[in-house]
Backbone as XML, in Angstrom:
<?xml version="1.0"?>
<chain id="A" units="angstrom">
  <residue number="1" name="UNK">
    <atom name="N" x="-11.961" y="18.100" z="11.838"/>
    <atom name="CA" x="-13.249" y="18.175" z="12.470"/>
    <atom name="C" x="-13.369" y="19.403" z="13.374"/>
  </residue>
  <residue number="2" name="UNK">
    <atom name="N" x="-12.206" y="20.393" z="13.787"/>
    <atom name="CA" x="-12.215" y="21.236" z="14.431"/>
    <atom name="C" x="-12.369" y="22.776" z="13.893"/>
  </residue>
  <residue number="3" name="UNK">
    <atom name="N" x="-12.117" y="22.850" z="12.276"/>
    <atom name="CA" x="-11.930" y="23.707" z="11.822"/>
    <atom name="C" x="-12.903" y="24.657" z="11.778"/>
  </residue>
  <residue number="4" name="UNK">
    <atom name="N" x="-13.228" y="26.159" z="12.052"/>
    <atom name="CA" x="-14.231" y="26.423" z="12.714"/>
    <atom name="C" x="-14.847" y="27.214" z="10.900"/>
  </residue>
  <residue number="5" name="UNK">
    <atom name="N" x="-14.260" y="27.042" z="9.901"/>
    <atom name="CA" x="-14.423" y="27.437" z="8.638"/>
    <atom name="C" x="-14.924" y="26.235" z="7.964"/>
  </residue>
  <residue number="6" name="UNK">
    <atom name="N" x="-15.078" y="25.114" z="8.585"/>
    <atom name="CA" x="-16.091" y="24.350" z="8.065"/>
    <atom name="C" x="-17.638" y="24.248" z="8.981"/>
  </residue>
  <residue number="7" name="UNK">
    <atom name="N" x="-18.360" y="23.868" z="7.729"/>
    <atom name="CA" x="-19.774" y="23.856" z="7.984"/>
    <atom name="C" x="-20.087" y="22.601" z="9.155"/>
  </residue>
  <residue number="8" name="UNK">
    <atom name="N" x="-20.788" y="22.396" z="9.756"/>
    <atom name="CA" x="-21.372" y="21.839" z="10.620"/>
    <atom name="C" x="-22.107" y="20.709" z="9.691"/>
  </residue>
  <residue number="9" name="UNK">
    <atom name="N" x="-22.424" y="20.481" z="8.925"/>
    <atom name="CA" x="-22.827" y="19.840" z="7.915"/>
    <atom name="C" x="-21.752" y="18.960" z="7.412"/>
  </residue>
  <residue number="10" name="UNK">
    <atom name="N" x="-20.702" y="19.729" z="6.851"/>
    <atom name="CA" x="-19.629" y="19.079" z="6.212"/>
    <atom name="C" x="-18.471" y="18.087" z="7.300"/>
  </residue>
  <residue number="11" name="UNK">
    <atom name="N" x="-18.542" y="19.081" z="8.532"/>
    <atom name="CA" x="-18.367" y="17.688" z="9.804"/>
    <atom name="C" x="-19.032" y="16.854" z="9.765"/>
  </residue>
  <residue number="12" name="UNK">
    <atom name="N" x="-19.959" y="16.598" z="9.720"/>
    <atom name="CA" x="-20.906" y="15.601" z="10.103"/>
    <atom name="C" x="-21.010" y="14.806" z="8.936"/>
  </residue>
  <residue number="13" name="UNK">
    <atom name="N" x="-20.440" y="14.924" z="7.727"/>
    <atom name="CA" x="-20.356" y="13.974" z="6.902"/>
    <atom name="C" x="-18.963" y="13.291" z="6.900"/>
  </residue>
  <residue number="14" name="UNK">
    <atom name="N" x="-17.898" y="14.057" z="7.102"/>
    <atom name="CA" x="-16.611" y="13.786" z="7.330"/>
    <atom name="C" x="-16.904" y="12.454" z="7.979"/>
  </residue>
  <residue number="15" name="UNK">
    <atom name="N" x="-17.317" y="12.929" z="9.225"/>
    <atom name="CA" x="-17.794" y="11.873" z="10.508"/>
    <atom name="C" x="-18.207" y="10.804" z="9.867"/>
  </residue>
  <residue number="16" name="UNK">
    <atom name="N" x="-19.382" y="10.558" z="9.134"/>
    <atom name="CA" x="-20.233" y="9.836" z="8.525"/>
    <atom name="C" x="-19.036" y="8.776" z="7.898"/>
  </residue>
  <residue number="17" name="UNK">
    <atom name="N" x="-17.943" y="9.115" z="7.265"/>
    <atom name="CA" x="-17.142" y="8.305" z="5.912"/>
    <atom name="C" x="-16.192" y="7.988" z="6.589"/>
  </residue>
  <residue number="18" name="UNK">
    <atom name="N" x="-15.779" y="8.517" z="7.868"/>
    <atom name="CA" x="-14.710" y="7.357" z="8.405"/>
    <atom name="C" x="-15.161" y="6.774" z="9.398"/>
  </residue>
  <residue number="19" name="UNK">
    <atom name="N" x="-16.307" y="6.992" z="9.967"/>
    <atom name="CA" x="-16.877" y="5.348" z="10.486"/>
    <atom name="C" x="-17.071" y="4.225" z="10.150"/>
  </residue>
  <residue number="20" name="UNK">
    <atom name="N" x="-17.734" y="4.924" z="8.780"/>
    <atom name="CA" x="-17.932" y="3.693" z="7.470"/>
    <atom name="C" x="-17.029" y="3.084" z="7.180"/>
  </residue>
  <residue number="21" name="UNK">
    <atom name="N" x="-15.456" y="3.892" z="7.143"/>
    <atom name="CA" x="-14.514" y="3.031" z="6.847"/>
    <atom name="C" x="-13.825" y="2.174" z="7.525"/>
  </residue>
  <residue number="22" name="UNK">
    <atom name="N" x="-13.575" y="2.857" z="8.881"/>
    <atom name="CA" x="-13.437" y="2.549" z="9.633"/>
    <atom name="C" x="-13.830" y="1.133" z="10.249"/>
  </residue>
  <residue number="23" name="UNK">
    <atom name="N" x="-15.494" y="1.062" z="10.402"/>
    <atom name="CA" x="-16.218" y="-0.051" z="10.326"/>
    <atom name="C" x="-16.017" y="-1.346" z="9.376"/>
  </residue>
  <residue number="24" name="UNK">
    <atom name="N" x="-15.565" y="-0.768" z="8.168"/>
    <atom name="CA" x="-15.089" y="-1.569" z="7.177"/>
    <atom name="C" x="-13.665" y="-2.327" z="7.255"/>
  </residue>
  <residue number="25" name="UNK">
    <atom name="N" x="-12.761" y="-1.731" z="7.879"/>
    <atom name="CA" x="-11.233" y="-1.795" z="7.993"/>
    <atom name="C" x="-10.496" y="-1.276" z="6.861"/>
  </residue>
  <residue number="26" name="UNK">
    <atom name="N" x="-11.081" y="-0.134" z="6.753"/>
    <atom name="CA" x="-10.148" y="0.529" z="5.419"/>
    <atom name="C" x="-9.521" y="1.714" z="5.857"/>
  </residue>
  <residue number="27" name="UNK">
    <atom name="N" x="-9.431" y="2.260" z="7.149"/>
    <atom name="CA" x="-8.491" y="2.924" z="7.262"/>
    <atom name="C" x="-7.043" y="2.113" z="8.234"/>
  </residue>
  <residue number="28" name="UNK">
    <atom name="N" x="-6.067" y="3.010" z="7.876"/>
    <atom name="CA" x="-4.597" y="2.458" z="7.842"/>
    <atom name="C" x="-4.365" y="2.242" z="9.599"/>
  </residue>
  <residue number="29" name="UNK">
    <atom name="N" x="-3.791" y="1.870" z="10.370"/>
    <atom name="CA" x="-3.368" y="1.421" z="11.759"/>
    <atom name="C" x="-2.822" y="2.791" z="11.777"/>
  </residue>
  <residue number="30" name="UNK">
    <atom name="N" x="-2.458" y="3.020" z="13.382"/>
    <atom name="CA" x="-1.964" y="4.245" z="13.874"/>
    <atom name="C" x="-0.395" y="3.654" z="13.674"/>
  </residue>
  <residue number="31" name="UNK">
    <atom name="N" x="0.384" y="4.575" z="13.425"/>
    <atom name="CA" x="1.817" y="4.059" z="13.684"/>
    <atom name="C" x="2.950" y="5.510" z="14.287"/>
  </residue>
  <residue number="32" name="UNK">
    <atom name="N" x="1.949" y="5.496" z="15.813"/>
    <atom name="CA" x="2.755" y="6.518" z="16.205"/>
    <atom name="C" x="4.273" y="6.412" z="16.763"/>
  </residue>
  <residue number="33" name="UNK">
    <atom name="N" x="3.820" y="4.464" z="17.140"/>
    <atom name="CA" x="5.245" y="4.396" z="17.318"/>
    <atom name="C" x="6.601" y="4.275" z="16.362"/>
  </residue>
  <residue number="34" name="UNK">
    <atom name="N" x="6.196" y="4.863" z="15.296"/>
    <atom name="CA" x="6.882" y="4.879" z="13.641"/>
    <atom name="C" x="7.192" y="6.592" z="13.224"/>
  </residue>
  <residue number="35" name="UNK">
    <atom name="N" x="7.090" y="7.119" z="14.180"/>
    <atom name="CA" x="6.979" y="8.531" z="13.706"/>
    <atom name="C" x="8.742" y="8.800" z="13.658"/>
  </residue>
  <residue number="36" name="UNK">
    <atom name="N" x="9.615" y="8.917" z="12.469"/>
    <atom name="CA" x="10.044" y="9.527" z="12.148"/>
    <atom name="C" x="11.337" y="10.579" z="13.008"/>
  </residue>
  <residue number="37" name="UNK">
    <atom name="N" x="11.977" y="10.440" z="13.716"/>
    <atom name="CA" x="12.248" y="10.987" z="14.807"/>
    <atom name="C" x="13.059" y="12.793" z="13.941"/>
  </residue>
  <residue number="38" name="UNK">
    <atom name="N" x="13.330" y="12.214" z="13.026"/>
    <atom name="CA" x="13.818" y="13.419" z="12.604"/>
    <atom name="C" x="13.023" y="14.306" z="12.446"/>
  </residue>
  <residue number="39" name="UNK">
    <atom name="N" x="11.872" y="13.846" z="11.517"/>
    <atom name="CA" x="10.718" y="14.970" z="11.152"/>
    <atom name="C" x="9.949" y="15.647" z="12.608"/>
  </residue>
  <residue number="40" name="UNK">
    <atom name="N" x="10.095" y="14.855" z="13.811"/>
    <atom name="CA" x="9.414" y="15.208" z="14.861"/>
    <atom name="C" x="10.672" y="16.168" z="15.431"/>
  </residue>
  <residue number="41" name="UNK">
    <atom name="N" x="12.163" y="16.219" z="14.959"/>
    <atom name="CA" x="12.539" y="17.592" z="15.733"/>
    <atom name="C" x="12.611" y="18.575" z="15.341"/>
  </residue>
  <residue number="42" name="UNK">
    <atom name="N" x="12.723" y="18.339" z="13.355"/>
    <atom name="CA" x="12.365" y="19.434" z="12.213"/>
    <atom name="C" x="11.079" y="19.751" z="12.695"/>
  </residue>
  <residue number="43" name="UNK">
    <atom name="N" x="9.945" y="19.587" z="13.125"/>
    <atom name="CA" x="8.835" y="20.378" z="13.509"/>
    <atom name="C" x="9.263" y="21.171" z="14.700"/>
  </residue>
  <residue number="44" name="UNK">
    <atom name="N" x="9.547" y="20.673" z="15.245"/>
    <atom name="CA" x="9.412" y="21.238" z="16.224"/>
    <atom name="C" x="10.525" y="22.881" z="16.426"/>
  </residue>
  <residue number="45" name="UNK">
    <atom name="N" x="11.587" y="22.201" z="15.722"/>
    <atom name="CA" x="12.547" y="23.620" z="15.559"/>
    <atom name="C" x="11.924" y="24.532" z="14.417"/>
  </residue>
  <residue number="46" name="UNK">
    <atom name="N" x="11.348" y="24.417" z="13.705"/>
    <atom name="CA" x="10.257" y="24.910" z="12.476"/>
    <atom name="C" x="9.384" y="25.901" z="13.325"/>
  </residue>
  <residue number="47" name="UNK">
    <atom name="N" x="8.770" y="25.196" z="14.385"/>
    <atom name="CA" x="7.481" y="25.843" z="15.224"/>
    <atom name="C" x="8.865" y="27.130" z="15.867"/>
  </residue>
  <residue number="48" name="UNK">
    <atom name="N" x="9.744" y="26.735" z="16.364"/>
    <atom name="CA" x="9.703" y="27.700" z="17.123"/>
    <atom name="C" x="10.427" y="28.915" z="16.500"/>
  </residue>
  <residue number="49" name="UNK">
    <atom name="N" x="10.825" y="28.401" z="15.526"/>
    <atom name="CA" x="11.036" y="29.929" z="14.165"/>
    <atom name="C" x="9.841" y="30.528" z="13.640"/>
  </residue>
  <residue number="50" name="UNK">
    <atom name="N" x="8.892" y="30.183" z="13.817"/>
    <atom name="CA" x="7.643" y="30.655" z="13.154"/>
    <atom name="C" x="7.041" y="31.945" z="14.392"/>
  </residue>
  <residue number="51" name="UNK">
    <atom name="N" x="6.581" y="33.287" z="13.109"/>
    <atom name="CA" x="6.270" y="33.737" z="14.009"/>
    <atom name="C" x="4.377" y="33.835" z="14.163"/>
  </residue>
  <residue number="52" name="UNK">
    <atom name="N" x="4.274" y="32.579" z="13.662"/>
    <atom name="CA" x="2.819" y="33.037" z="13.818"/>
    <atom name="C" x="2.414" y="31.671" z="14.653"/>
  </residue>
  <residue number="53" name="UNK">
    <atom name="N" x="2.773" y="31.328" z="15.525"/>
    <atom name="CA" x="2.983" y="30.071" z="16.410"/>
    <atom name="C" x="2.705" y="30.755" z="18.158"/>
  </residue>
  <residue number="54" name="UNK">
    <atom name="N" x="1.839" y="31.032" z="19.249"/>
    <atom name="CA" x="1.791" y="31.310" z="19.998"/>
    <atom name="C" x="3.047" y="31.143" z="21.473"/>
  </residue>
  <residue number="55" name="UNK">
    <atom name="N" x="3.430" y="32.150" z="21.946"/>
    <atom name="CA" x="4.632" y="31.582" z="23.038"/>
    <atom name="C" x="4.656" y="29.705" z="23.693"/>
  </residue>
  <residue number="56" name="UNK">
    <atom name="N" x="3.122" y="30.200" z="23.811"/>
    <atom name="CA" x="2.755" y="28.668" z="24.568"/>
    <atom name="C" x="3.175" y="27.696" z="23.760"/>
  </residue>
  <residue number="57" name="UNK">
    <atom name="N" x="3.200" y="27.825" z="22.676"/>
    <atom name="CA" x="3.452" y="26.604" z="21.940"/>
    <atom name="C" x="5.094" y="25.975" z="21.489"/>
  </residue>
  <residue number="58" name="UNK">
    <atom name="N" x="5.138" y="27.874" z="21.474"/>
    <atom name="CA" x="6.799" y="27.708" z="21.321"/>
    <atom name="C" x="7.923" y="27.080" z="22.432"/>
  </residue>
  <residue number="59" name="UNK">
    <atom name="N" x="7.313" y="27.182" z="23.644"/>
    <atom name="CA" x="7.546" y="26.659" z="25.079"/>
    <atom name="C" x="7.395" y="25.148" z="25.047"/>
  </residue>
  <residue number="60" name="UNK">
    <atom name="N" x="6.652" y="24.663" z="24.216"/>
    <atom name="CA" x="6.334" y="22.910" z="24.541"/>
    <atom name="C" x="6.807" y="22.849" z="23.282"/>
  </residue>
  <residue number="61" name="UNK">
    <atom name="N" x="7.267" y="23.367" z="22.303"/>
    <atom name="CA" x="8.434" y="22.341" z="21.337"/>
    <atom name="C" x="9.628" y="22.890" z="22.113"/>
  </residue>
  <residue number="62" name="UNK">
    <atom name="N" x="10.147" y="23.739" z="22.513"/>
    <atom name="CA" x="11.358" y="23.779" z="23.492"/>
    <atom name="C" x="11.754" y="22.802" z="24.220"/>
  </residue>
  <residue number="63" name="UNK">
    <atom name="N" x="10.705" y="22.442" z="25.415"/>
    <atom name="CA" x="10.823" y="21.574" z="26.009"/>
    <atom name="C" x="11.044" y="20.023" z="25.252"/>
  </residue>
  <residue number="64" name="UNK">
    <atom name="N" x="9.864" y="19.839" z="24.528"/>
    <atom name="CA" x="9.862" y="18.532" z="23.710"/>
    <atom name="C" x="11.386" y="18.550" z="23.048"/>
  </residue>
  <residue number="65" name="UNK">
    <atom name="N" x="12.037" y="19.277" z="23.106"/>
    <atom name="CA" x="13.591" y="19.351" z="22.061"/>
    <atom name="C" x="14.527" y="18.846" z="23.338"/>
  </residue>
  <residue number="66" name="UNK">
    <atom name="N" x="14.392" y="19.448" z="24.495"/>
    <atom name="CA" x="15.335" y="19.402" z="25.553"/>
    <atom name="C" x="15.038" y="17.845" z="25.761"/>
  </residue>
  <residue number="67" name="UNK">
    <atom name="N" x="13.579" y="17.395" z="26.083"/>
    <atom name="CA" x="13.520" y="16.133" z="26.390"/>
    <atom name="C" x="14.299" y="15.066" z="25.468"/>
  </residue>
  <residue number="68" name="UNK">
    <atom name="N" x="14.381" y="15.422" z="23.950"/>
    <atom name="CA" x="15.211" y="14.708" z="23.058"/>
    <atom name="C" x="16.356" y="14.901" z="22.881"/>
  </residue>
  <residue number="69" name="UNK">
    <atom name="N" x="17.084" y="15.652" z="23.707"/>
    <atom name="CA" x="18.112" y="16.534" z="23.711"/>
    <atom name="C" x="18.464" y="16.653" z="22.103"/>
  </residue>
  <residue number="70" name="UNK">
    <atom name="N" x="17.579" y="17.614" z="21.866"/>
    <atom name="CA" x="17.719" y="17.444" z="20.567"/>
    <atom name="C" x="18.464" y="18.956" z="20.209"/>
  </residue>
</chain>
């Protein structure tokens, strides 16, 4: 919904189909507390090899690694 290469139009339908579903109960539960712990430090060491990833960002998967002492 943020992507600034989509139409304003095509948000607003996005919008439109997961309320609907939403409303319906057809989309899936959040399961953040299911996330994967590995894939969350492979991102994060991923981000900070990348060079098209801003310092700032590279700074808060740093940290997020130290906090996991990962």
């Amino acid at each position: 919904m943020v992507n600034p290469h989509v139409s304003e139009e095509a948000k607003e339908h996005s919008k439109q189909a997961l309320e609907e579903m939403e409303s319906r109960g057809e989309l899936p539960e959040q399961q953040d507390e299911r996330k994967n712990v590995g894939n969350v430090i492979g991102g994060h060491k991923a981000t900070l090899k990348n060079p098209n990833v801003s310092e700032g960002t590279k700074e808060h998967s740093k940290r997020v690694l130290e906090d996991m002492d990962a």
